[in-house]
C-alpha positions in Angstrom: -343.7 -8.7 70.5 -345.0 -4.9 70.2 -341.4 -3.8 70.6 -340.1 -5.3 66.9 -342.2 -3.1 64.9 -341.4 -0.2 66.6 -339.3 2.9 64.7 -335.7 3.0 65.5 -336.0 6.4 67.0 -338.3 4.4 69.2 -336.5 1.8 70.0 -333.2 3.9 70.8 -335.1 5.9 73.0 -335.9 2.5 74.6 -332.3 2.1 75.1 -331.3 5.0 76.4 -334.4 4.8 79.2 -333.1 1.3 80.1 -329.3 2.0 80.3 -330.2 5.5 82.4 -332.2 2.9 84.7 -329.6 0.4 84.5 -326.3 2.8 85.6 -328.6 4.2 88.5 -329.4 0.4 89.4 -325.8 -0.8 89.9 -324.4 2.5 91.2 -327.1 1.8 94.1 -326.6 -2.0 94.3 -323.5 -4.0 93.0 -320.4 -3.1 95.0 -318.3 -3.8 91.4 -320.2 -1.2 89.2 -320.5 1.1 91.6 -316.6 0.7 92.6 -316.2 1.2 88.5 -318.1 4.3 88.3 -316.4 6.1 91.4 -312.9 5.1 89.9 -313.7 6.7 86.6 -315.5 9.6 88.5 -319.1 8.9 87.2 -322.3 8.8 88.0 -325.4 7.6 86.6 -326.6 11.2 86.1 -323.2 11.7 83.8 -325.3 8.7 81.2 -327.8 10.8 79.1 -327.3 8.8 75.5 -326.5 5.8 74.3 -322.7 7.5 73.3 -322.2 8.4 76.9 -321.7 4.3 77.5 -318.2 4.9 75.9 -317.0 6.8 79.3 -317.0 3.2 81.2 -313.6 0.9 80.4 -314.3 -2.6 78.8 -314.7 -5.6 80.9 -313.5 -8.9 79.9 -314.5 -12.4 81.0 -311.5 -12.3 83.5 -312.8 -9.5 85.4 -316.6 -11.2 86.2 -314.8 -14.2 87.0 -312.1 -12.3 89.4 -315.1 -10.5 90.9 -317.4 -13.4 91.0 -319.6 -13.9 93.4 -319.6 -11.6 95.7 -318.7 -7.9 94.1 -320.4 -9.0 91.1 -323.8 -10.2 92.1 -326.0 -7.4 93.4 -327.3 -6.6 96.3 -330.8 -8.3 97.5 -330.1 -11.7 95.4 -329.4 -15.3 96.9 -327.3 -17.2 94.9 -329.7 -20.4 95.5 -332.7 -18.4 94.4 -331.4 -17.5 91.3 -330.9 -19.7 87.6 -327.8 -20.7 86.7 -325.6 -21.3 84.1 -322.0 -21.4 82.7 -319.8 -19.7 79.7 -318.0 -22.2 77.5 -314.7 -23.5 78.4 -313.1 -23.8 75.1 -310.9 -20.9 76.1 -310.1 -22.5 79.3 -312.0 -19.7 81.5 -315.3 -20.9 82.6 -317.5 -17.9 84.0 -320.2 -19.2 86.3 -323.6 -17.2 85.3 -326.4 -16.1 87.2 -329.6 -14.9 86.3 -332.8 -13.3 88.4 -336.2 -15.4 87.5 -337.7 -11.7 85.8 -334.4 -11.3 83.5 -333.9 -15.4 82.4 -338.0 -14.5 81.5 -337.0 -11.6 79.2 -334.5 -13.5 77.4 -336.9 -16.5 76.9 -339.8 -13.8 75.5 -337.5 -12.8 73.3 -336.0 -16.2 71.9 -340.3 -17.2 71.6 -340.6 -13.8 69.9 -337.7 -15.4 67.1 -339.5 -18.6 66.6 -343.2 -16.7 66.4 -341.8 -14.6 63.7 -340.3 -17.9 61.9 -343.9 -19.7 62.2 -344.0 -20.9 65.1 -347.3 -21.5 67.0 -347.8 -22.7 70.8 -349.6 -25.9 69.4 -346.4 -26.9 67.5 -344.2 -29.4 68.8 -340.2 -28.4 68.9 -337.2 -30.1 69.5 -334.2 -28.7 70.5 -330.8 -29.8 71.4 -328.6 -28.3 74.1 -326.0 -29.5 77.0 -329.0 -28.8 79.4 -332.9 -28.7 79.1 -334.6 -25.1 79.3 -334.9 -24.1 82.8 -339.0 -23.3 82.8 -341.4 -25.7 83.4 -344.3 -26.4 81.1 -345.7 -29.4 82.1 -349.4 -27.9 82.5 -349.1 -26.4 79.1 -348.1 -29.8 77.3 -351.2 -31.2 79.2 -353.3 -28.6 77.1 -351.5 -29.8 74.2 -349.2 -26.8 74.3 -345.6 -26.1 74.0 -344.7 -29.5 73.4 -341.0 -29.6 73.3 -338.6 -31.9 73.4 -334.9 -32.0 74.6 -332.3 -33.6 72.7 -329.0 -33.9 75.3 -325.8 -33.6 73.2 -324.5 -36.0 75.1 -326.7 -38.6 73.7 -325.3 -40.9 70.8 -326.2 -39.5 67.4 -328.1 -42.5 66.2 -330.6 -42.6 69.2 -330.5 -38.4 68.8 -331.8 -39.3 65.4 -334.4 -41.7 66.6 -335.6 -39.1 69.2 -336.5 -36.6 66.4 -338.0 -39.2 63.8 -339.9 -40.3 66.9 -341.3 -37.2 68.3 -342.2 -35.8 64.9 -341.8 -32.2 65.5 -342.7 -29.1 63.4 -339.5 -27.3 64.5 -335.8 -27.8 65.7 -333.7 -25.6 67.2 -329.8 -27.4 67.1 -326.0 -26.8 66.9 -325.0 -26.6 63.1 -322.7 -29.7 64.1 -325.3 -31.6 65.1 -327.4 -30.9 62.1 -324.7 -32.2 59.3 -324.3 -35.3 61.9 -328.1 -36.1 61.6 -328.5 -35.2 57.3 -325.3 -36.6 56.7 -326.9 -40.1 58.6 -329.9 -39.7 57.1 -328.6 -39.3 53.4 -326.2 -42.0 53.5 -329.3 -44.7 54.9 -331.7 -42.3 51.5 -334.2 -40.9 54.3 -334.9 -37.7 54.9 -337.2 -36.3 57.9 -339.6 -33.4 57.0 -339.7 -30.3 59.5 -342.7 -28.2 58.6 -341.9 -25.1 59.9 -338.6 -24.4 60.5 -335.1 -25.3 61.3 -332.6 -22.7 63.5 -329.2 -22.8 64.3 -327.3 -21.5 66.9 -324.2 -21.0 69.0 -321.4 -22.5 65.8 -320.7 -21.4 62.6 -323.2 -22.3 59.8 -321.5 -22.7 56.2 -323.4 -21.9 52.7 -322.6 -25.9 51.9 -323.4 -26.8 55.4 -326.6 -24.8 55.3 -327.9 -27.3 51.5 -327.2 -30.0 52.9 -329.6 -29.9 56.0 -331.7 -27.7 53.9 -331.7 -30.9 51.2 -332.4 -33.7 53.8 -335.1 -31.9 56.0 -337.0 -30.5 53.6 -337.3 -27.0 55.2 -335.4 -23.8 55.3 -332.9 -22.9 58.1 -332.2 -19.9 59.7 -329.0 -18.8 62.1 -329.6 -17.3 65.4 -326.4 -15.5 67.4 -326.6 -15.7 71.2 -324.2 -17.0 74.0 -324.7 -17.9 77.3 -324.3 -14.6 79.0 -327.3 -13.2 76.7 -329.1 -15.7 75.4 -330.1 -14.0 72.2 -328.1 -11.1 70.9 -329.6 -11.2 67.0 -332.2 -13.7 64.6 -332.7 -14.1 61.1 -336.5 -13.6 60.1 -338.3 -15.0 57.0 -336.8 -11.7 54.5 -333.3 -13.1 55.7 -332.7 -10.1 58.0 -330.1 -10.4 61.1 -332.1 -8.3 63.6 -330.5 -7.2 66.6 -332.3 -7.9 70.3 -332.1 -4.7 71.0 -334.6 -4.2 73.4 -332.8 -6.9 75.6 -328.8 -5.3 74.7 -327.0 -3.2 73.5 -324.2 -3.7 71.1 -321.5 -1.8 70.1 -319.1 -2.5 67.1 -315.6 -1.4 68.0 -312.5 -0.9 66.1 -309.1 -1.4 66.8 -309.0 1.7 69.3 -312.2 1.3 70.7 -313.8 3.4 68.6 -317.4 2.4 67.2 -317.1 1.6 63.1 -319.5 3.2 60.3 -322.3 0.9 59.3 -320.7 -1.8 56.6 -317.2 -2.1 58.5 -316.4 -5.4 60.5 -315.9 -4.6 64.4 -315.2 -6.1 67.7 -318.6 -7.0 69.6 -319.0 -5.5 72.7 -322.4 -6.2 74.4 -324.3 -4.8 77.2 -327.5 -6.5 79.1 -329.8 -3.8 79.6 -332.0 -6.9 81.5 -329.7 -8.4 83.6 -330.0 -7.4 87.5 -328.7 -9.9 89.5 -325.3 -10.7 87.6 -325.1 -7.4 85.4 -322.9 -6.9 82.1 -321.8 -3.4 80.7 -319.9 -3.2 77.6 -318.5 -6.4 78.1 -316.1 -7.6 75.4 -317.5 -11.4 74.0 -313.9 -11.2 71.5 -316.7 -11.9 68.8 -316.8 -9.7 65.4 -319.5 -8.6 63.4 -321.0 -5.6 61.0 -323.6 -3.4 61.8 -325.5 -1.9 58.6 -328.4 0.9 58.9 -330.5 -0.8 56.3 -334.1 -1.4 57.0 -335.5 -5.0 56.5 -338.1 -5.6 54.0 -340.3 -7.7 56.7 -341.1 -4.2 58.5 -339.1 -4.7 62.0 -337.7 -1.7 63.2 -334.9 -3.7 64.9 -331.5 -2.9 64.0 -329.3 -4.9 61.5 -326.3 -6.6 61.5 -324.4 -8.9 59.3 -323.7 -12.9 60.6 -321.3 -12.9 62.9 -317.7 -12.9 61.5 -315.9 -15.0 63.9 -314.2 -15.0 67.0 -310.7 -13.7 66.8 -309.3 -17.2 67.8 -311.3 -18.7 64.6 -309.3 -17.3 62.2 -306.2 -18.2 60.7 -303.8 -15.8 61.0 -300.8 -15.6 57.9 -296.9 -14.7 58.4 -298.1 -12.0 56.0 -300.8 -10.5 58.3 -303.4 -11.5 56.6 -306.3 -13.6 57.8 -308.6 -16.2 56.4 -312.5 -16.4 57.7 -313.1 -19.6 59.3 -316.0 -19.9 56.8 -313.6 -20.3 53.8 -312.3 -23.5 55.6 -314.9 -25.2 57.5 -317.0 -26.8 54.3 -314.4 -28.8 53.2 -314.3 -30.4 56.4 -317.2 -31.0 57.4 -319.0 -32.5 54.7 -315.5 -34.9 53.5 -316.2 -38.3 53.1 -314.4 -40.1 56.5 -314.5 -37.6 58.4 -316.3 -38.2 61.2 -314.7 -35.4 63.7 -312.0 -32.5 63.3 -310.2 -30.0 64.4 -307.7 -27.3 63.0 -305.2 -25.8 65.2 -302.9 -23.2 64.5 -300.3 -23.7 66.5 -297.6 -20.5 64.9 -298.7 -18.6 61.7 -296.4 -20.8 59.4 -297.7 -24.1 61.3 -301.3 -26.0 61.4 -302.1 -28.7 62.6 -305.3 -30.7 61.9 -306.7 -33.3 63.9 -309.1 -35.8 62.6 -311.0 -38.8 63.7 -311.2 -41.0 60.0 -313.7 -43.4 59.3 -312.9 -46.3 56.4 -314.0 -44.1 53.3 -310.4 -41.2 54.8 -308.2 -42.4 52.2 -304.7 -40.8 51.7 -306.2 -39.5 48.6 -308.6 -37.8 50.7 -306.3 -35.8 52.8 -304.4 -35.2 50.2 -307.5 -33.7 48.4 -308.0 -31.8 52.2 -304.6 -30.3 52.2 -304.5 -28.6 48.6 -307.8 -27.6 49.5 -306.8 -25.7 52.5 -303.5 -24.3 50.7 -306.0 -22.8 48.0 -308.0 -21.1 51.0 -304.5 -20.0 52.6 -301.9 -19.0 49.7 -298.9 -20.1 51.4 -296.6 -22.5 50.2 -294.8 -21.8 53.6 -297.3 -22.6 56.0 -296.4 -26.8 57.0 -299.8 -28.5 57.5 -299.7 -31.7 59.3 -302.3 -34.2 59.6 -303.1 -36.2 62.8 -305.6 -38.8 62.6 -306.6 -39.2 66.3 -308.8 -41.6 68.4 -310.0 -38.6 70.4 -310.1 -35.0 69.7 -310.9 -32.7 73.0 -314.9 -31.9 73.2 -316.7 -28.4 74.0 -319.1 -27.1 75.7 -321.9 -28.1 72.9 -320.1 -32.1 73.1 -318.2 -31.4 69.9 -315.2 -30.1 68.6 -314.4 -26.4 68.0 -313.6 -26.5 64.4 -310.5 -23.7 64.6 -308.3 -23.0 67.7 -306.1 -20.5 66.5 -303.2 -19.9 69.1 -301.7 -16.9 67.0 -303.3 -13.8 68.2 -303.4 -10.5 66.0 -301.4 -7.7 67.7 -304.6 -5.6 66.9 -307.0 -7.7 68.3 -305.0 -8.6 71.6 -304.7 -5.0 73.3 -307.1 -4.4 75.9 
């Protein structure tokens, strides 16, 4: 909590002490870092700043999961003692996770430290939806009438997922933007609307401007995005002022251009991230194939934690043009999402000058409808020579959050795919 307000000198010295302490840590204990470092002919003395990261290579998911468990996982952990957890599958390589009991802590602190700073007090009751229930216990604190919280599975049909919240009542909700449109788009058709006092956060998918009114409208109560994946937790939270403030104290992130190099402050770049936490399962400068801007602004609310615009996209979420060019997944998503009929979706690209788009229909999906979907998504695109063709499915292949990702993009940028 103390860390947040700190200066930014401050909290890159922060950094640097951790990463020093961190290279020393797996040069001593995890046979894969310390393999890494003796390849590239470094040791941890050879880390002074934060710039001196750039001597290590990038690691990709591929390599954790060719060295998982046994180079990966340091010395002096049990596998059974530790937390686990899993990447997403949605690009068909699922990374087991592992996380020491003081490290899954730090990440938690953090995460509370996003909802305290949002309004959130530990008398308030949350809900929260997730594949999987948080892996601490409280049940002594919700005795004292603290931390109540309760777990939404995503597995769980959407009308009894909306029953759940109207039931429990709570003051905050923590869900999947998917899952949010599901429950105001229910709850607007039947008039109703369920008031959240505090707050709303999203996390993990892509929130749109249109998405963002209409749960906005229906709940009564503003929503902010939160950027994390499994491997981190948390890597950057909007606060009150609307700032996207960077977890610094937890990671370090690095925005990357095409040759590795990092961008100035207001250019888009890859996001490489290192856990300056992590002990049993370490990650340094790990590429997540996620894209974002840094910017050296200061917030109005006062944090001294680093900046950074919402995340961009993954590279597969774009839509990638014979002409090069590429359109944000944002530009496309809305007019999806919130069309009358549809009840599910999915957008595949299968070559740059062929999309596919798979749709589960209810009654109101008329042929005007798609009609009105496809001229909408040739505006976005500005090729006539792109085919689109529409599917209507019974079934559309689920993710790791039980829904569909909205974009699969199977065209690669030649920039983008190197390394």
């Amino acid at each position: 909590m103390k860390n947040q307000w700190k200066s930014p000198e401050e909290l890159k010295k922060l950094q640097e002490k951790k990463v020093r302490s961190l290279l020393t840590y797996v040069y001593e204990r995890n046979e894969f870092y310390h393999k890494l470092l003796r390849t590239n002919d470094l040791k941890p003395s050879d880390f002074e700043t934060l710039d001196d990261l750039r001597k290590l290579p990038l690691l990709t998911k591929a390599d954790m999961m060719d060295n998982y468990p046994h180079a990966i996982i340091s010395r002096g952990f049990e596998i059974s003692d530790c937390i686990h957890a899993a990447t997403s599958g949605s690009t068909g390589q699922n990374l087991n996770l592992i996380y020491d009991t003081p490290t899954y802590e730090f990440y938690m602190a953090v995460t509370y430290r996003n909802f305290a700073a949002l309004g959130y007090m530990p008398w308030h009751k949350l809900a929260y939806t997730r594949y999987e229930s948080f892996k601490i216990e409280n049940q002594f604190y919700e005795k004292l009438g603290l931390t109540r919280r309760l777990f939404i599975s995503v597995f769980v049909p959407p009308e009894k997922q909306v029953a759940m919240l109207r039931a429990f009542g709570p003051d905050a909700v923590t869900a999947y933007p998917s899952i949010l449109i599901e429950w105001a788009k229910m709850l607007k058709d039947k008039g109703k609307t369920v008031e959240i006092p505090v707050f709303i956060r999203s996390e993990a998918e892509i929130l749109t401007r249109e998405a963002r009114s209409l749960i906005e409208e229906v709940f009564h109560s503003p929503i902010y995005e939160e950027y994390g994946s499994a491997e981190f937790v948390q890597f950057a939270w909007e606060c009150k002022d609307r700032g996207f403030h960077i977890s610094c104290d937890s990671l370090l992130l690095e925005f990357l251009d095409s040759e590795g190099e990092p961008v100035a402050p207001g250019e888009e770049g890859e996001i490489v991230v290192t856990s300056l936490e992590a002990h049993a399962m370490p990650f340094i400068r790990y590429r997540i194939r996620d894209r974002g801007v840094p910017l050296d602004d200061r917030c109005s609310c006062g944090r001294g934690l680093p900046l950074m615009k919402l995340v961009v996209g993954r590279d597969d979420d774009f839509i990638w043009l014979p002409s090069g060019d590429r359109v944000n997944p944002r530009m496309i998503i809305p007019y999806f999402e919130l069309a009358p009929g549809v009840k599910e979706f999915r957008i595949v690209q299968e070559r740059r000058d062929w999309i596919r788009v798979e749709i589960i229909a209810g009654s109101e999906f008329t042929e005007r409808e798609q009609k009105k979907l496809m001229n909408e998504l040739y505006t976005v695109i500005k090729d006539r020579d792109v085919e689109i063709q529409f599917d209507l499915c019974e079934e559309i292949p689920r993710g790791r959050h039980n829904r569909p990702r909205p974009i699969l993009s199977k065209v690669r940028n030649s920039a983008s795919s190197s390394g």
